[in-house]
C-alpha distance (Angstrom), angle and dihedral (degrees) to the residues before:
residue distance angle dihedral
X1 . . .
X2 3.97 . .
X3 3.77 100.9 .
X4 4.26 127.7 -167.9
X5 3.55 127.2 -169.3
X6 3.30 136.0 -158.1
X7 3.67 129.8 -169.2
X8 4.26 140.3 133.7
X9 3.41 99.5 -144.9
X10 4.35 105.1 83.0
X11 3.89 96.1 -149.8
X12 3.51 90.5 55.1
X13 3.27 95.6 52.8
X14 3.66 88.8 48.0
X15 4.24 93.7 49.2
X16 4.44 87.2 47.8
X17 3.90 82.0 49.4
X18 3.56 92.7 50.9
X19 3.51 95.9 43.7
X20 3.19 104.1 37.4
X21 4.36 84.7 56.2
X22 3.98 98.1 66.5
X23 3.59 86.4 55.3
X24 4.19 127.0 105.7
X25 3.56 124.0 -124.1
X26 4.04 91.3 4.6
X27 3.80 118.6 126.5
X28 3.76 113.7 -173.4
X29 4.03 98.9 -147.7
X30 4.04 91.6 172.9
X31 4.05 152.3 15.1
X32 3.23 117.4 -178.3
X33 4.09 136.5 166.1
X34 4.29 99.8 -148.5
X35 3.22 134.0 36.7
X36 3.35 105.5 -119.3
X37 3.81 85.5 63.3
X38 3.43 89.9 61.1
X39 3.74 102.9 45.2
X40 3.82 88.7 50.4
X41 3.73 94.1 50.9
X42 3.75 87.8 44.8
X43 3.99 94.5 51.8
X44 3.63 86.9 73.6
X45 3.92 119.2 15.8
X46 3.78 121.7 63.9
X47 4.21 122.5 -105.0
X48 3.27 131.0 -173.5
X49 3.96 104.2 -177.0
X50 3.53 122.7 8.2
X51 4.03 117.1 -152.9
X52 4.15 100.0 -143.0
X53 4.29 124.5 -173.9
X54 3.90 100.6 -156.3
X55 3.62 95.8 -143.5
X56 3.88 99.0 60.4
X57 3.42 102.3 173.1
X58 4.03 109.2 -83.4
X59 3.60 82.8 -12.1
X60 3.95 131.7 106.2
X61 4.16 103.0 -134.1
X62 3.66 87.2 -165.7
X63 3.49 96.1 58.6
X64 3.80 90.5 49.9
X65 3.44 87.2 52.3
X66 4.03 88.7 63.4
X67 3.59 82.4 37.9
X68 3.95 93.8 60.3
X69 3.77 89.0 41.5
X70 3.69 105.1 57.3
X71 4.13 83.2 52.4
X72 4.05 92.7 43.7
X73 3.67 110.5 13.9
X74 4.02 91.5 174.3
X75 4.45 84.0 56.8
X76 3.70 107.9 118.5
X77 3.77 111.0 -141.1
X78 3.95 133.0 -149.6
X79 3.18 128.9 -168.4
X80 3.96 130.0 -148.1
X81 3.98 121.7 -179.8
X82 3.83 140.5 143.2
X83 4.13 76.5 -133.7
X84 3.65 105.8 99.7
X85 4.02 88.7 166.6
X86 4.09 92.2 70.4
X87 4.36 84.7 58.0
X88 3.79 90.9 106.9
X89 4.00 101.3 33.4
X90 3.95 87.7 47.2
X91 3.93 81.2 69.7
X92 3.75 97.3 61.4
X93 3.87 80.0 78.5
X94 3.45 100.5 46.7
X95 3.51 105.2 -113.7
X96 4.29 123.0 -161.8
X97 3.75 85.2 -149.9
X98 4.15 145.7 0.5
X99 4.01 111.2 -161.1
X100 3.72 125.7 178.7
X101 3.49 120.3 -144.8
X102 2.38 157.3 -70.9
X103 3.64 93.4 58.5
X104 3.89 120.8 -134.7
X105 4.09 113.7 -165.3
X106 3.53 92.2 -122.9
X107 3.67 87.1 59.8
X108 3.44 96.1 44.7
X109 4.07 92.9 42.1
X110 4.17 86.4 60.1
X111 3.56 84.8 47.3
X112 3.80 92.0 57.4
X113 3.65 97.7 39.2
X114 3.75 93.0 58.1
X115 3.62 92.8 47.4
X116 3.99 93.1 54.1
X117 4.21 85.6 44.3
X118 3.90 89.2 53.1
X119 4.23 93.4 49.3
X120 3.81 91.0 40.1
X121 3.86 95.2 45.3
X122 3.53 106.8 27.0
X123 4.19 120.4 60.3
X124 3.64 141.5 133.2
X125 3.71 124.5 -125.2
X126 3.93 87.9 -84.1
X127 3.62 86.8 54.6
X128 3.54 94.7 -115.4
X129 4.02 127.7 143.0
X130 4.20 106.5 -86.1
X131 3.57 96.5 -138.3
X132 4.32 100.9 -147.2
X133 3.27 131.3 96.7
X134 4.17 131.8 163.6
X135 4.30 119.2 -93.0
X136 3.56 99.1 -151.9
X137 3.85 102.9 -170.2
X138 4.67 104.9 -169.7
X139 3.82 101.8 166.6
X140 3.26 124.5 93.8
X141 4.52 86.6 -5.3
X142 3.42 133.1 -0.1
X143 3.82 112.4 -112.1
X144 4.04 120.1 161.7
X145 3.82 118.5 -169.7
X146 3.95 137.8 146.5
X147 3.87 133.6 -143.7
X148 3.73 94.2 -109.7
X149 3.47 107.4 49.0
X150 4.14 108.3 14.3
X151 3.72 122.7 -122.2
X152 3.50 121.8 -14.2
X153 3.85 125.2 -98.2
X154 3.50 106.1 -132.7
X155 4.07 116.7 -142.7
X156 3.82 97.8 -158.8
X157 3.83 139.1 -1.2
X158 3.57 84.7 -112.9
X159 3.18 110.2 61.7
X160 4.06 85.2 40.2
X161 3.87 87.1 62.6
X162 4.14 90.2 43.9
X163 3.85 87.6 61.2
X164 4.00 99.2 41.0
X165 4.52 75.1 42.2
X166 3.83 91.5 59.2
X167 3.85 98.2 35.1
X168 3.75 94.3 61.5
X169 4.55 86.3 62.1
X170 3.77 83.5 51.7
X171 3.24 99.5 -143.1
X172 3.87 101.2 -20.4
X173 3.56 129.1 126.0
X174 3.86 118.1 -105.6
X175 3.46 121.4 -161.2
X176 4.10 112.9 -116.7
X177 3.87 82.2 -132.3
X178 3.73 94.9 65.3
X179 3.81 91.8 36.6
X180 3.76 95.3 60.3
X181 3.95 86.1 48.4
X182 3.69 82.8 60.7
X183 3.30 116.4 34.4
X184 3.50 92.3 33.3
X185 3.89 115.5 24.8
X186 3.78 102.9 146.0
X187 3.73 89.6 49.5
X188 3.59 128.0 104.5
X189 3.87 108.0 -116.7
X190 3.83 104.1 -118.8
X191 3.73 82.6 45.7
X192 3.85 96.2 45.4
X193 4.00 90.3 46.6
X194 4.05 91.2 60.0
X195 4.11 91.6 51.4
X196 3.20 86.9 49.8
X197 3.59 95.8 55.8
X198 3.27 95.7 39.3
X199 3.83 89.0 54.0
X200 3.89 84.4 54.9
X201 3.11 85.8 58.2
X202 3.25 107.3 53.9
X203 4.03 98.4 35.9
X204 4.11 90.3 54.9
X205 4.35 83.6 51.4
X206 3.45 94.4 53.3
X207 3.87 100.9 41.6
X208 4.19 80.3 34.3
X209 4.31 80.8 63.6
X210 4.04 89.3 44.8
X211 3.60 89.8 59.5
X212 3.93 93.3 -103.9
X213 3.88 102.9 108.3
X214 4.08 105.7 149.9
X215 4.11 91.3 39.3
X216 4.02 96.7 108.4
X217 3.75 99.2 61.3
X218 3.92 114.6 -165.0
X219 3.66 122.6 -167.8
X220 4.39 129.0 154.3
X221 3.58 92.2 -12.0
X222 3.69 93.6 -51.5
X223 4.00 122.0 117.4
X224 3.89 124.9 -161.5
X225 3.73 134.1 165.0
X226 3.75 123.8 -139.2
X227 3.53 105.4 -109.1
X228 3.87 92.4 -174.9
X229 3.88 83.3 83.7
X230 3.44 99.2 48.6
X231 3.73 142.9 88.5
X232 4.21 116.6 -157.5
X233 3.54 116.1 -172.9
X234 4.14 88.2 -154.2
X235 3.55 103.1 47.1
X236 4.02 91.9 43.4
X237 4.00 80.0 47.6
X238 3.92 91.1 60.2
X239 3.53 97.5 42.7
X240 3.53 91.6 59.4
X241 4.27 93.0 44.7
X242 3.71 78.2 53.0
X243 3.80 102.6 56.8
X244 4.07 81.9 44.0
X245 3.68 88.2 64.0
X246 4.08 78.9 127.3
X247 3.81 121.7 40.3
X248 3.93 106.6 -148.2
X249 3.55 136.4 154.9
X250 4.25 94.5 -84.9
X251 3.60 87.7 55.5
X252 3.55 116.5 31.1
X253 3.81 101.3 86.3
X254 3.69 86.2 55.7
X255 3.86 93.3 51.0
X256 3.26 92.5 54.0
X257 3.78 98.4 54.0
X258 4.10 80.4 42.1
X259 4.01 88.4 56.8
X260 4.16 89.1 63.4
X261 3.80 94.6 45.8
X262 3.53 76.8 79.2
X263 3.58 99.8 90.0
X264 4.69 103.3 148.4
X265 3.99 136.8 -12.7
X266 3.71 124.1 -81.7
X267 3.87 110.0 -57.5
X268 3.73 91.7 -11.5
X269 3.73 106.9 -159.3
X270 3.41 99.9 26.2
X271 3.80 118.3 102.5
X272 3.92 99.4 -136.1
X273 3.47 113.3 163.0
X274 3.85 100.1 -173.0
X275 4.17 83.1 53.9
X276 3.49 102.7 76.1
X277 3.49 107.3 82.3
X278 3.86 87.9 53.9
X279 3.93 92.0 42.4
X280 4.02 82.7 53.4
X281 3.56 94.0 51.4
X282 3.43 104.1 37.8
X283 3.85 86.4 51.0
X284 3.94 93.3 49.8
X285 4.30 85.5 51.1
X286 4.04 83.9 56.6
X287 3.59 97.9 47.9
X288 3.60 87.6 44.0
X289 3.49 93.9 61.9
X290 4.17 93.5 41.8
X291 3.44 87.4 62.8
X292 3.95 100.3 48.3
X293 4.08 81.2 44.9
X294 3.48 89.5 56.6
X295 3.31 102.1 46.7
X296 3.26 89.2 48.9
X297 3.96 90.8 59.3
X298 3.24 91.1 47.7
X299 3.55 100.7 59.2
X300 3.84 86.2 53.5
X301 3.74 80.5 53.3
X302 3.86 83.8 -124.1
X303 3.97 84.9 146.2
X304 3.34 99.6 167.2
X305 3.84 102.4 65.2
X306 4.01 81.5 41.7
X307 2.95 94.2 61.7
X308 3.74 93.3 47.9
X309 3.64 90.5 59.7
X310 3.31 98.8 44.2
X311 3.65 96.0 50.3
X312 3.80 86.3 51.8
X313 3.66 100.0 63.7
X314 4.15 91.6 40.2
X315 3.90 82.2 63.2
X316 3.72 86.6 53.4
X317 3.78 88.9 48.5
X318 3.92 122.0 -8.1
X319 4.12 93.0 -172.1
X320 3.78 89.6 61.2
X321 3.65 103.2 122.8
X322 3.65 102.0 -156.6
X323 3.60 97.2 55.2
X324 3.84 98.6 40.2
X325 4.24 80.9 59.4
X326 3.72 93.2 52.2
X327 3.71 88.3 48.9
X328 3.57 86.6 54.1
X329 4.15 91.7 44.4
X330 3.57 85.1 53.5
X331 4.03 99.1 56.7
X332 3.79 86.7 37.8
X333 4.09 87.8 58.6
X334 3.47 93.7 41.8
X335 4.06 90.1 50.0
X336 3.55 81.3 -127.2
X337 3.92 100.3 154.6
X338 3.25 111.8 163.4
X339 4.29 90.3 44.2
X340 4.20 76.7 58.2
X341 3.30 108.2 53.7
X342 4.08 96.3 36.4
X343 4.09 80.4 54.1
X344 3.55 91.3 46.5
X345 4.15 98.7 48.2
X346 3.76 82.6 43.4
X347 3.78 93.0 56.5
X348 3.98 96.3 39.4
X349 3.47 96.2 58.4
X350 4.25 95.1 38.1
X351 4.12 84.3 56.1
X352 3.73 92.6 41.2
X353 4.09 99.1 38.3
X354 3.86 94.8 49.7
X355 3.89 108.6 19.1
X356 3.88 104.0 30.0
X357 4.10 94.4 -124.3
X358 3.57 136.7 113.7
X359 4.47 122.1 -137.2
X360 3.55 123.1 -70.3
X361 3.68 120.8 -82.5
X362 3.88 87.2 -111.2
X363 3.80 90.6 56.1
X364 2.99 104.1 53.9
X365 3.68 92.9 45.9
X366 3.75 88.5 52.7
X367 3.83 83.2 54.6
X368 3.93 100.4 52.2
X369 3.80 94.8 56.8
X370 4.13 82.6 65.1
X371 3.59 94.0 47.9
């Protein structure tokens, strides 16, 4: 795979070259710093993927990216920026891939992989790269649509809930067993087994009309969809809380514009039983990473946007212990008194009113040395 990159900062440039060296069957054809480098170079050499930052220099990466396009339109595009806030208009051109940096190898090795998987699986008669693949967007709705034919006209609720079902394995098989126990669990068997083949049915049609026909794979009683052709707001969401496992200063501009992409809980709206073990865990990831963000802040006594944070996941849960005490650490660092002790009483009486139970030991330490 002939591979271009395009980036203004030199020592990235220098880590994607390095990275990009130890791995098989990847040819790196270009680096450039401008985009008029890379347009030129593209003009007359061949590319396969090209590795774009958005911000590139005075220059607007997504607009090369349309640039590169109209001169390759089979060129799969990637797109790596410590700008989380241009996630969703980096879609308008279609992108294989959006990673924030910084940029771990693993992260970049997936990135790869599923880039070789799309040009070995995915051609047209010519044998050229087909240039589609489904934007699944799950939080805060669930709304499924392609570049070539718009969002996706669902035929039945059921086969709706069989897709959002199979996305949440991400790619694993599920035994037809287990779905029917949750998809259909005050069903009959024998009756549960045709409405699920009829939701089959009709989910393969309609991703069929989207240009996706062999996405649902079914194999001894097992179903699976092929994620390699698929683009899921929440799991590319959780990747990038996990490669923010530690807020520093390279990353912490992008975590905070990762923080509003936020926006509602897994398939908000939709009463999905079999969903809310994932909903709970993908909500505990995010409020996770609030409070290592707001830490963070705080430390950089930037207590305003800690306090943000921290106030977010107390809405979310206002007995959670940990987050009521960074409240308090915040206050404490601002020498904000009276703000401590009004958030204190509050607290006190919440925990003793509806749970019986008086603070922590370490809060009300924390409170004593501001007596």
């Amino acid at each position: 795979m002939k591979v271009l990159i395009v980036d203004d900062e030199p020592a990235m440039l220098l880590v994607m070259k390095r990275m990009l060296s130890t791995m098989e069957d990847v040819e790196l054809v270009g680096s450039f710093c401008s985009a008029a480098e890379a347009l030129n170079f593209v003009r007359d050499c061949d590319v396969d993927l090209a590795i774009l930052d958005i911000m590139i220099a005075e220059d607007d990466g997504l607009e090369l990216a349309r640039r590169l396009r109209s001169i390759r339109a089979e060129l799969a595009i990637v797109f790596t920026t410590s700008h989380a806030e241009f996630a969703m208009d980096a879609y308008d051109v279609y992108p294989l891939d959006y990673i924030v940096k910084p940029i771990s190898r693993i992260r970049l090795t997936q990135t790869i992989a599923r880039a070789a998987n799309m040009y070995s699986a995915a051609t047209y008669d010519t044998g050229d790269l087909v240039p589609n693949q489904l934007m699944v967007r799950g939080m805060g709705c669930f709304e499924v649509s392609s570049k070539q034919e718009g969002s996706v006209k669902w035929i039945s609720k059921k086969s709706m809930e069989l897709f959002a079902y199979l996305l949440t394995s991400r790619g694993r098989s599920v035994a037809k067993i287990r779905i029917l126990e949750d998809i259909f669990p005050e069903m009959p068997v024998k009756n549960a087994e045709t409405y699920l083949n009829t939701a089959v049915y009709q989910l393969r049609k309609v991703l069929s009309l989207q240009g996706f026909k062999d996405v649902v794979i079914s194999a001894q009683e097992q179903y699976r969809v092929d994620m390699d052709q698929i683009v899921v707001d929440f799991i590319r969401f959780e990747l990038v809380m996990e490669e923010m496992i530690e807020i520093n200063e390279d990353n912490e501009a992008a975590a905070i514009e990762v923080e509003k992409e936020y926006i509602g809980e897994l398939f908000e709206g939709k009463c999905y039983d079999w969903a809310n073990a994932e909903k709970e865990r993908l909500t505990m990831l995010f409020v996770s990473f609030l409070k290592r963000l707001a830490s963070w802040l705080l430390a950089r006594k930037r207590f305003s946007e800690a306090a943000q944070m921290a106030k977010k996941i107390l809405s979310r849960n206002e007995f959670d212990e940990e987050s009521s005490l960074l409240m308090l650490n915040i206050f404490a660092t601002m020498g904000d008194r009276q703000s401590l002790h009004n958030y204190y009483e509050r607290y006190t009486q919440l925990l003793l009113l509806e749970l019986g139970m008086q603070p922590s030991t370490k809060i009300q330490q924390l409170i004593q040395r501001f007596q």
